[in-house]
N, C-alpha and C positions, 0 to 999 in steps of 0.2 A: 758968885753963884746966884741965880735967879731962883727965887724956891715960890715963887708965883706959878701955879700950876692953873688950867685952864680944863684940866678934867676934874672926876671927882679920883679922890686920893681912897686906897686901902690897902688893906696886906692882903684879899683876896684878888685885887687886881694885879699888887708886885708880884704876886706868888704865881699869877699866870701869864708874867713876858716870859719871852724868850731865853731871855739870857739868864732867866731864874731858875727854867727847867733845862738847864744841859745839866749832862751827868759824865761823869767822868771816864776818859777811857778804857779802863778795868771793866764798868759796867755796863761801857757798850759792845765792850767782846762778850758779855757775859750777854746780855739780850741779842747779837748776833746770832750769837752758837744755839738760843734756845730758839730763834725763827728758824735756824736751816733747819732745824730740828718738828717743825709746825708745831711746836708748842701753843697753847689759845693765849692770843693776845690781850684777854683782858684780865687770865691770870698772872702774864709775863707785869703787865702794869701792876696790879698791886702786891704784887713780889718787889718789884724796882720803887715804888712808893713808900711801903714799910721800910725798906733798905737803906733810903737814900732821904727821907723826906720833905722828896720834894713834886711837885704835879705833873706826872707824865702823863700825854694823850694818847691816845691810838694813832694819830697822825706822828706821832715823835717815835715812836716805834718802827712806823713804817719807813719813816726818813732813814733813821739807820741803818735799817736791811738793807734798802735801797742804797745806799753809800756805802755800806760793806759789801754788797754784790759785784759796783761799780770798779770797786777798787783791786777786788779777787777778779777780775776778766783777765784772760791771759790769753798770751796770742798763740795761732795755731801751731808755732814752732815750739810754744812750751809746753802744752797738751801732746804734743807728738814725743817729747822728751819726756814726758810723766807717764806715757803709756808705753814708752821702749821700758823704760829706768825704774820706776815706782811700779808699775803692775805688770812688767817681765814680758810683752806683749812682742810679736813680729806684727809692724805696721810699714805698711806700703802706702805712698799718696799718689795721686793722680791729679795734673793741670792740662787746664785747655793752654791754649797757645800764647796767652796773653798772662800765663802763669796763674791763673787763678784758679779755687780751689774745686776739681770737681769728685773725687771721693777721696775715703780713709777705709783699705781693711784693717780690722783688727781681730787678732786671734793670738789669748795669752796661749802658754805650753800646756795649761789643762785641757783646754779645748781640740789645742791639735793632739795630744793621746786618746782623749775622747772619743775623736772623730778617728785616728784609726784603727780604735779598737768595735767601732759600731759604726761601718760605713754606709751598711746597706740603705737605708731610707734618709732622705733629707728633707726638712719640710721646711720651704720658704718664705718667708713673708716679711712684709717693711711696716713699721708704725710711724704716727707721727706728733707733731707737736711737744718736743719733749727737751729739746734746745730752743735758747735765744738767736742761731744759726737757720732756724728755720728749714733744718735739712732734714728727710726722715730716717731713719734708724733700720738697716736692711739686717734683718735676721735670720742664720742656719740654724736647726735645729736637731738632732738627733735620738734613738730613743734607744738605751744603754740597756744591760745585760735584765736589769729588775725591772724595766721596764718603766725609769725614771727619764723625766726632759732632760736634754743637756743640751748647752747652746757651742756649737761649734765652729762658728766663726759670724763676725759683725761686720758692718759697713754704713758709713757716713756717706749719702750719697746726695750729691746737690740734687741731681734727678734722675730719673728713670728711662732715660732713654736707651737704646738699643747699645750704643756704643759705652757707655756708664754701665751697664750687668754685663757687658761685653768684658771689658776692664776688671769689674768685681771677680767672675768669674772663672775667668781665667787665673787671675792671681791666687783666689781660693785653689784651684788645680797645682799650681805652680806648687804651694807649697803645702799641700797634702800629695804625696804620692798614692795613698789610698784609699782617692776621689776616683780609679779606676776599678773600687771593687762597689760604687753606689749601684745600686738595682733599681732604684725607684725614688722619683721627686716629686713633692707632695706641693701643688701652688693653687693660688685661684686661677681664674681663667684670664689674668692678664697676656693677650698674644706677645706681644712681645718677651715677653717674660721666658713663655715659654719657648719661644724659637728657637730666644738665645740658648738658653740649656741644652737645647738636642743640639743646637750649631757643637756647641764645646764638648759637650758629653754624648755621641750618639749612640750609644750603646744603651743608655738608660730607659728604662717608660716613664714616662707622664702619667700621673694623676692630681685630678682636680676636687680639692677642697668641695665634700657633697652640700655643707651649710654655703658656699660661693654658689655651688649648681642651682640650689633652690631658689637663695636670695636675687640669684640673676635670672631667672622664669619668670617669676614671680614679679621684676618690674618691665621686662619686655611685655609679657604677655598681660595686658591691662585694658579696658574696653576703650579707653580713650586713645594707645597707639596700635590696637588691634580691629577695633569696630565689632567688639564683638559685646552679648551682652553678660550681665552680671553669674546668669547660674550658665551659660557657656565656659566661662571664663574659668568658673570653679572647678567646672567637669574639667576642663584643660589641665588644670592644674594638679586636681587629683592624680592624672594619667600618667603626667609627668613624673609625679614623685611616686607611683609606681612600678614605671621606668627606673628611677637612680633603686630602689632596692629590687630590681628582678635578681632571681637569682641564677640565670644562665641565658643564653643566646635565645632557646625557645622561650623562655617566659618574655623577654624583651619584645622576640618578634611580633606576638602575640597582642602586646601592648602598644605595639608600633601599628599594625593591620590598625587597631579599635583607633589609634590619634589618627590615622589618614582618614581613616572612615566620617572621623568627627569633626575635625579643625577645619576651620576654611582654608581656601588655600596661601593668605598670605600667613596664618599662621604654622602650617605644614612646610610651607616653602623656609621662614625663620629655623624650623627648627632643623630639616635640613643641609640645611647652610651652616649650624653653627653646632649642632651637638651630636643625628646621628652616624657623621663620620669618624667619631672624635669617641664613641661608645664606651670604649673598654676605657676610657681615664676616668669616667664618673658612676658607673654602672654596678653596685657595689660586689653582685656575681660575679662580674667580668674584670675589675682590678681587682680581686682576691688570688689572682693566679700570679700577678705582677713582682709578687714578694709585698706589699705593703703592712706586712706584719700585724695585721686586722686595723689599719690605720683607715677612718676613712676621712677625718676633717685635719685641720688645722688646728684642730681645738688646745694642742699642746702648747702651739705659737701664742695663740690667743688667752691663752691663759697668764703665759709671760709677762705678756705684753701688760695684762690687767695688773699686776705686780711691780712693773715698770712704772704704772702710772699712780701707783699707790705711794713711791718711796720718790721718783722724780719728780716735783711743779713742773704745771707748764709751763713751756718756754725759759727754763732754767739757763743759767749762763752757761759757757759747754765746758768749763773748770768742774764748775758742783755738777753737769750732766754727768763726769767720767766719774768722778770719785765716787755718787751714786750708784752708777751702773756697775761698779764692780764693788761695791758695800753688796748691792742685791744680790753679786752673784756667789760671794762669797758666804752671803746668808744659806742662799739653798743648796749647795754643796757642802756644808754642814750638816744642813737636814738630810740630804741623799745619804753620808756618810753616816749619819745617826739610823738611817733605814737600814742601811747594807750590814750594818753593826746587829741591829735587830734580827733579822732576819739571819744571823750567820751561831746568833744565841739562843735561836729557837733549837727546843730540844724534844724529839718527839715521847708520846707519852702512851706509856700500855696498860692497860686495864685487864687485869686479870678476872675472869667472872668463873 
């Protein structure tokens, strides 16, 4: 053995190789479980240091996760087998021609009671970033007796095209039979989107997300793709959004006379063209009569959605995406169950004077 060394020699340098700071498999399940967990990494390290005594980095932390994520990847035949078998789920896939994957519905047996015991309103919308699949997460939503969210059926979609909500949609039909009693579908103003739905459901109205109406005015109509100038631009806008709250046919038309009067004409001709033929789906007088249950945003979706992103990382592997997604959803079906309990305890109360 050569004991001729050509560095300098210490126990703070042996104590920071490599192979001085592995720790043993017990305690990289045990640091695993506290990252899915986002526990703070630098109390996870002097946890694992007091423990073990020996020098963990933040980088040796991260290696781990990263190696226990790599290793938990499952393939899409096993996530379709953990959402038949572990979460009770009726799922249907969808392949192009070349077999590859272009959606997953899924809807556990809560959901389909849910949904037909509260069919009338559906409110749709898709999120994203929430898999390492890169695919986004298409959401139904429903709004139950007390007036609680309930999510009534999901979808894995590679993408949005006509033929994919074509596919979705239909299978949601297929196996809800009462998807023939919805009254009214709550989306933004994606056209496709909607086509699709009247194509499959014609019997339904359309209404369109009033926070989508604004946000979409609002980057149309800008002086740089309107040529119009800055306090035009405002007035426009004002108009507009006292348009989405008229509250009947005349108060609208009234405020449709003052935008002709005022817009120029490419901006009278935009608006026109894309909102008022379409009136009664944004107009919040004129969907009140639709049945949308005083519904006027997406905001219930969007609230989800915001809880989703709380308990999900982005770009999660789609194994921890599912087990997640139904941790959340079994979280707030507890709480809804905790409300319906509340509320069923309530006991009224008489004051005698």
């Amino acid at each position: 053995m050569n004991n001729i060394h050509h560095h300098e020699i210490s126990e703070v340098l042996f104590n920071h190789l490599p192979n001085q700071r592995k720790i043993d498999s017990q305690n990289k399940t045990e640091v695993l479980e506290l990252m899915k967990l986002r526990a703070n990494k630098k109390l996870i390290q002097h946890s694992m240091q007091i423990k073990t005594g020996k020098i963990i980095t933040l980088k040796d932390l991260s290696n781990i996760y990263t190696t226990g994520k790599i290793s938990n990847d499952s393939s899409l035949q096993d996530i379709v087998q953990k959402l038949r078998h572990k979460h009770n789920c009726t799922v249907e896939i969808s392949v192009d021609s070349e077999d590859n994957l272009v959606g997953l519905f899924i809807q556990d047996s809560i959901m389909q009671n849910i949904f037909e015991a509260f069919p009338e309103v559906v409110f749709a919308d898709a999120t994203y970033k929430l898999n390492n699949l890169r695919i986004p997460l298409y959401l139904l939503m429903v709004e139950d007796g007390n007036g609680e969210s309930e999510v009534a059926a999901l979808g894995l979609m590679t993408n949005e095209e006509k033929d994919t909500l074509r596919w979705f949609f239909e299978t949601f039909k297929k196996f809800n039979s009462s998807s023939e009693n919805i009254k009214l579908f709550m989306t933004d103003k994606d056209m496709t989107e909607r086509q699709v739905i009247k194509e499959i459901f014609p019997n339904v109205s359309l209404a369109i997300c009033l926070f989508h109406v604004l946000r979409t005015f609002n980057r149309e109509i800008t002086c740089e793709k309107q040529n119009v100038s800055p306090d035009l631009r405002d007035q426009l806008k004002q108009v507009f959004e006292k348009m989405c709250y008229a509250q009947s046919e005349d108060d609208y038309n009234l405020l449709f006379q003052q935008l002709e009067s005022t817009a120029p004409k490419s901006v009278f001709e935009y608006f026109l063209k894309n909102w008022h033929h379409i009136r009664r789906e944004w107009v919040t007088g004129l969907t009140f009569h639709s049945g949308n249950m005083l519904n006027n945003t997406n905001n219930r979706l969007e609230s989800f959605n915001g809880k989703l992103k709380s308990v999900i990382p982005v770009f999660s592997n789609i194994d921890d995406f599912v087990d997640k997604l139904f941790i959340l959803l079994k979280c707030l079906r507890l709480e809804r169950d905790r409300n319906a309990v509340k509320m069923v305890q309530k006991l009224s109360a008489y004051i005698q004077c």
